[in-house]
GUDREN-390309 format. One line per field, with one value per residue: residue number from 1; residue in three letters; x, y, z of N, C-alpha, C, O, CB in turn. Coordinates in pm, whole numbers, plus 50000, padded with zeros to 5 digits. Glycine has a CB too. Layout:
BEGIN
seq = NUM:...
type = Ala:...
npx = X:...
npy = Y:...
npz = Z:...
capx = X:...
capy = Y:...
capz = Z:...
cpx = X:...
cpy = Y:...
cpz = Z:...
opx = X:...
opy = Y:...
opz = Z:...
cbpx = X:...
cbpy = Y:...
cbpz = Z:...
This chain:
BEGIN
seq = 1:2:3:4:5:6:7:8:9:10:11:12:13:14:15:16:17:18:19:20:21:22:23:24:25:26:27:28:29:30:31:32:33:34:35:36:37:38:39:40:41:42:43:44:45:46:47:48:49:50:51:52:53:54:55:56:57:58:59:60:61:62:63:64:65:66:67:68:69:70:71:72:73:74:75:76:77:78:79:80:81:82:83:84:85:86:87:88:89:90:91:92:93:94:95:96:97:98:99:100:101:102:103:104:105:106:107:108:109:110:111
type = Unk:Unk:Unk:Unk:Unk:Unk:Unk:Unk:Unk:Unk:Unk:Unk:Unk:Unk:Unk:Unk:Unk:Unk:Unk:Unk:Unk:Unk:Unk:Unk:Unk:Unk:Unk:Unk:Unk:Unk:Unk:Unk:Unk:Unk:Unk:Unk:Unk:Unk:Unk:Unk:Unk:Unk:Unk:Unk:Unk:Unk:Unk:Unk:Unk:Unk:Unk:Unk:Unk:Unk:Unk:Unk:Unk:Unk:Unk:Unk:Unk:Unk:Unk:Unk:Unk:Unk:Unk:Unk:Unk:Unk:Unk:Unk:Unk:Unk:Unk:Unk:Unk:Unk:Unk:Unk:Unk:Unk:Unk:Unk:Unk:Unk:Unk:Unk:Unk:Unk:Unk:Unk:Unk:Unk:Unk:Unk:Unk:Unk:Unk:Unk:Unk:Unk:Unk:Unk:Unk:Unk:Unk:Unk:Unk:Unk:Unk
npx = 53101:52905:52804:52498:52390:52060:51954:51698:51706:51570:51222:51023:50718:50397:50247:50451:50713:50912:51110:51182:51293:51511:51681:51628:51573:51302:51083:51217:51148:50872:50791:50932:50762:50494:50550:50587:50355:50172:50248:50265:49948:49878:49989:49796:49560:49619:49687:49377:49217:49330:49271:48969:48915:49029:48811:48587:48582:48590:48316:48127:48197:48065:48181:48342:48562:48733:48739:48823:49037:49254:49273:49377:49661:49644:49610:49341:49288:49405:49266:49050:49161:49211:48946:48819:48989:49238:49498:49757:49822:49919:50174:50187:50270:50222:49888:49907:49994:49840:49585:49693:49676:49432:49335:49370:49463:49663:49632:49850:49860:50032:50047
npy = 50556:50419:50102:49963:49695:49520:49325:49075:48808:48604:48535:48573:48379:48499:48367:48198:48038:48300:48275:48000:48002:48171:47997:47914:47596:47410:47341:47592:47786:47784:47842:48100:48269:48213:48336:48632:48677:48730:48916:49105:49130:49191:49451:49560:49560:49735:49952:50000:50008:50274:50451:50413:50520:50780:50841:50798:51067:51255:51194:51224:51497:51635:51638:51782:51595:51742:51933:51836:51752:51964:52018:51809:51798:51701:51562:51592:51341:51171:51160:51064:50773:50719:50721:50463:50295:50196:50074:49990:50231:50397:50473:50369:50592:50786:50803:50826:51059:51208:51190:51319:51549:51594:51623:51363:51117:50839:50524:50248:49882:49670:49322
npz = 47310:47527:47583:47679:47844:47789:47767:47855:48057:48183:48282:48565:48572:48613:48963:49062:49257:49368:49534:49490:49297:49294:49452:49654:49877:49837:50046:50245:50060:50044:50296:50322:50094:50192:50405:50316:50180:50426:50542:50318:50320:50540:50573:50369:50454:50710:50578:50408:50635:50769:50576:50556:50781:50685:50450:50585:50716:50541:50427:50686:50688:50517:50269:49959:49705:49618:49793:50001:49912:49898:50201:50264:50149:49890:49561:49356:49212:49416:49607:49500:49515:49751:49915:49721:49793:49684:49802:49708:49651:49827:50119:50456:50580:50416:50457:50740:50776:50660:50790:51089:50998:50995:51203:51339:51630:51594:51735:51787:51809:51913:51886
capx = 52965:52844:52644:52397:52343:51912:51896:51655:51737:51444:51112:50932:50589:50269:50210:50569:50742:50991:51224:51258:51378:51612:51776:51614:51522:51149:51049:51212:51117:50754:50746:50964:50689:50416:50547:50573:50227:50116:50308:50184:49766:49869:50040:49704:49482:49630:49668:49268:49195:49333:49184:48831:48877:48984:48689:48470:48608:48536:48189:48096:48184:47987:48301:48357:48668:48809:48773:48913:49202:49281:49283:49496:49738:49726:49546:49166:49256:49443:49131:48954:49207:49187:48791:48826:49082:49354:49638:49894:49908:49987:50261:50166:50352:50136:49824:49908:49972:49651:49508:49717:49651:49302:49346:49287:49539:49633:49715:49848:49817:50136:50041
capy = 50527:50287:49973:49938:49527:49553:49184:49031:48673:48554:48629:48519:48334:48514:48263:48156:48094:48358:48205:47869:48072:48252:47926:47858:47488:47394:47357:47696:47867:47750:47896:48239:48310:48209:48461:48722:48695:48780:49067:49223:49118:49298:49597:49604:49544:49838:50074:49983:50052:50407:50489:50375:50650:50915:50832:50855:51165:51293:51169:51317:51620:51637:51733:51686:51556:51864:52000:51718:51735:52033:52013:51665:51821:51612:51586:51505:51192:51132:51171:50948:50630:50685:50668:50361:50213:50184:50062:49993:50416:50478:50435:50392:50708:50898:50792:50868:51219:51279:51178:51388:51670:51630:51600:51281:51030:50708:50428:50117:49790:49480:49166
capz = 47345:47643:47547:47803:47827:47826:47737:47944:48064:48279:48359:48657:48523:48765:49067:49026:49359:49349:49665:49417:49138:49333:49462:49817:49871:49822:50212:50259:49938:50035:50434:50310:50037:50274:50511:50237:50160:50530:50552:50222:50367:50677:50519:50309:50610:50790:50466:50436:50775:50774:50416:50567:50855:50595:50394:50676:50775:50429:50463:50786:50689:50331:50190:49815:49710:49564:49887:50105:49882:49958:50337:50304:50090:49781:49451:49372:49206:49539:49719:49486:49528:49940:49885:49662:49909:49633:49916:49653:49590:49929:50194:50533:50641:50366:50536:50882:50752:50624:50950:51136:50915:51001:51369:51431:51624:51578:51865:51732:51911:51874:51993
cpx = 52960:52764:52633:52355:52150:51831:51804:51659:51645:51380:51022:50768:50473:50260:50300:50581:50905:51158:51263:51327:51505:51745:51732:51519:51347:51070:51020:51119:50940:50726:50819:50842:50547:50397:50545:50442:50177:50140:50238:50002:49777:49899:49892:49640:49488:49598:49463:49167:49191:49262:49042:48843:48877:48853:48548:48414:48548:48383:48103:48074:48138:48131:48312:48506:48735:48851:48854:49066:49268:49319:49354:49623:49763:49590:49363:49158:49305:49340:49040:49060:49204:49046:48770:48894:49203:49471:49755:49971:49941:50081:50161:50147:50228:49972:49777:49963:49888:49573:49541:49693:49476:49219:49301:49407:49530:49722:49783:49913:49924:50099:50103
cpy = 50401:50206:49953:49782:49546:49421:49141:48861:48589:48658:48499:48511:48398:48355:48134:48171:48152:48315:48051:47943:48119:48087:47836:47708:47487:47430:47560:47805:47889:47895:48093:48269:48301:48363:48588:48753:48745:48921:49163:49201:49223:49397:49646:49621:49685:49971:50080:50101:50226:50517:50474:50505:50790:50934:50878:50987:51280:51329:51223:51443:51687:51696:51695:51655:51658:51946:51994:51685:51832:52054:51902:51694:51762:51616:51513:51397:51115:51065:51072:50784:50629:50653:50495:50280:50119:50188:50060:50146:50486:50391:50446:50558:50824:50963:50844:50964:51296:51268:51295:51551:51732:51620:51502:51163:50910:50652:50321:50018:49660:49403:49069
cpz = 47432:47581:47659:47791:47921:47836:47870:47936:48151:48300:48458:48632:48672:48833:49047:49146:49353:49434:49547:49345:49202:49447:49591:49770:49877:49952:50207:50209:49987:50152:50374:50190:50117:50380:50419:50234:50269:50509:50435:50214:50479:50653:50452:50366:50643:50701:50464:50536:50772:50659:50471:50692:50794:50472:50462:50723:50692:50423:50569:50754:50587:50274:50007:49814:49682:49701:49966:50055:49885:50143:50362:50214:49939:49718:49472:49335:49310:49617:49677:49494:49653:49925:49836:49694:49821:49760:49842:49616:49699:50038:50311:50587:50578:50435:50675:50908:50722:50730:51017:51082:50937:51157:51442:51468:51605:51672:51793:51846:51863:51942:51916
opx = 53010:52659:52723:52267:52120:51719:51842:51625:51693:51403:50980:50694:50470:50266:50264:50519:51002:51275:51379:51449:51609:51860:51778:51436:51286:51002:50921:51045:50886:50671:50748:50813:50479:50309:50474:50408:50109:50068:50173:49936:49700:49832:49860:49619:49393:49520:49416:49098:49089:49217:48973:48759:48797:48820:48453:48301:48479:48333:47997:47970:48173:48152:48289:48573:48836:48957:48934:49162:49386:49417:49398:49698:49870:49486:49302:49068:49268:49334:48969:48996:49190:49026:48713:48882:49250:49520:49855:50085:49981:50073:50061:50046:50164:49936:49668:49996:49865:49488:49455:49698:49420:49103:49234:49457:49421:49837:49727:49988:49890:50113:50114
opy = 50294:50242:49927:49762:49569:49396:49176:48796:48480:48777:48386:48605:48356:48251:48018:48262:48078:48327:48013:47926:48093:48101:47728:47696:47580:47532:47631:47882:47998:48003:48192:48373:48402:48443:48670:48859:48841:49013:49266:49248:49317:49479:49763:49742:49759:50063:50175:50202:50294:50631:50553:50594:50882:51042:50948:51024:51372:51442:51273:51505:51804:51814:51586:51685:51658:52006:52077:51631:51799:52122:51886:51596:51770:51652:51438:51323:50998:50954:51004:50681:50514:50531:50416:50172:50013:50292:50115:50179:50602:50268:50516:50620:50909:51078:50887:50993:51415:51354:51383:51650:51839:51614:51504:51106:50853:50689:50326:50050:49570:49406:48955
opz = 47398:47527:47739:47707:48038:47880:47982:47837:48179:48322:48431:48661:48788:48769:49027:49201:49337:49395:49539:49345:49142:49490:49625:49680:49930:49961:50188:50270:49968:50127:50391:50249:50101:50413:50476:50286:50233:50468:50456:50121:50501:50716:50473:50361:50619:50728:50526:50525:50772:50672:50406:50676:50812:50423:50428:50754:50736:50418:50531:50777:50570:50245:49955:49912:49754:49720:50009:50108:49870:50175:50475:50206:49878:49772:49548:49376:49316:49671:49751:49471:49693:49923:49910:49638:49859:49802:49888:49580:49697:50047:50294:50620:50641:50458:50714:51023:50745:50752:51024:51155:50913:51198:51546:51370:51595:51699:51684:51938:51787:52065:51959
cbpx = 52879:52750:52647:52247:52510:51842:52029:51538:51870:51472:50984:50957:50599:50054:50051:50656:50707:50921:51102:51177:51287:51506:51902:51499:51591:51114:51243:51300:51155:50719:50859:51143:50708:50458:50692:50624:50164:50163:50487:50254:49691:49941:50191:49665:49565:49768:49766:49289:49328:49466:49214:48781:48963:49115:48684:48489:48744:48565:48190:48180:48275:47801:48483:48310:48690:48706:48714:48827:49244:49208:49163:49427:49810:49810:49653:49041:49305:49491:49041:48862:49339:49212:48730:48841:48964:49365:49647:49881:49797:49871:50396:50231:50549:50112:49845:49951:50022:49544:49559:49811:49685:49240:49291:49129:49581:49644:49603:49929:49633:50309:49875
cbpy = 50512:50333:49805:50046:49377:49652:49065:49098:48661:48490:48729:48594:48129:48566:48224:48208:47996:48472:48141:47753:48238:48425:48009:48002:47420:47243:47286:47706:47767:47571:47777:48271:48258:48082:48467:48696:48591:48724:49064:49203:48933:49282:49586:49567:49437:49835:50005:49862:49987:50422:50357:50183:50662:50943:50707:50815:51167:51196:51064:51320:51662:51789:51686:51773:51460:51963:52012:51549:51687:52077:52015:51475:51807:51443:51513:51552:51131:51237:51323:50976:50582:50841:50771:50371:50088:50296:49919:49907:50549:50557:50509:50318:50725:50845:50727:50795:51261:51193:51048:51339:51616:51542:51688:51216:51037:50656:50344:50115:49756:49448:49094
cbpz = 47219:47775:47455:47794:47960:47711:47709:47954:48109:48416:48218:48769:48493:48696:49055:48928:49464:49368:49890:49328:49042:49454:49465:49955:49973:49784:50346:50240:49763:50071:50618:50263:49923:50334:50624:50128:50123:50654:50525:50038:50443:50791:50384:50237:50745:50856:50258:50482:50876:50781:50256:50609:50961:50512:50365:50774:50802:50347:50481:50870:50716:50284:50277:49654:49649:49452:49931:50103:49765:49903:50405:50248:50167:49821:49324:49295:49091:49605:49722:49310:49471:50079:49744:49573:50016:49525:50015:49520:49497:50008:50189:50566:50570:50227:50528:50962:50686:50503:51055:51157:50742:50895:51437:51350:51688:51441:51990:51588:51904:51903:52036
């Protein structure tokens, strides 16, 4: 029989900076968690964004959700966390399949 070692030896306290813990100097630790944080506002931002056009799209078209989840491929409680703009239950990718699914493109703009 395998012993599985389950012990847990640290836990990272909420609004802990995770870059100190892990070893990086203070400065650093500070600017790499800084930049973390952007990235997961802008990932939310955009997730948002695309969730507010499939909502709309929804809307426009009196659809109920049962319906709309059907025609986006995915479940009715699906349909109600895109509505409710739950970003953490979707990927980008998922998103900008349901769009396309519903014929509508998307440009996106780097500056």
């Amino acid at each position: 029989m395998n012993d599985i070692d389950t012990k847990v030896r640290h836990v990272t306290q909420p609004g802990a900076n995770l870059f100190v813990e892990l070893g990086f100097d203070l400065t650093e630790a500070e600017q790499l968690q800084a930049e973390s944080r952007k990235r997961i506002n802008d990932t939310k931002v955009l997730k948002e964004a695309l969730m507010s056009e499939l909502a709309k799209w929804i809307k426009e078209n009196h659809l109920k959700q049962e319906e709309a989840a059907v025609i986006l491929h995915i479940t009715h409680p699906r349909v109600s966390d895109v509505v409710n703009k739950k970003a953490s239950k979707f990927t980008i990718d998922a998103l900008v399949d349901m769009l396309t699914r519903i014929g509508k493109t998307i440009h996106f703009a780097i500056g």
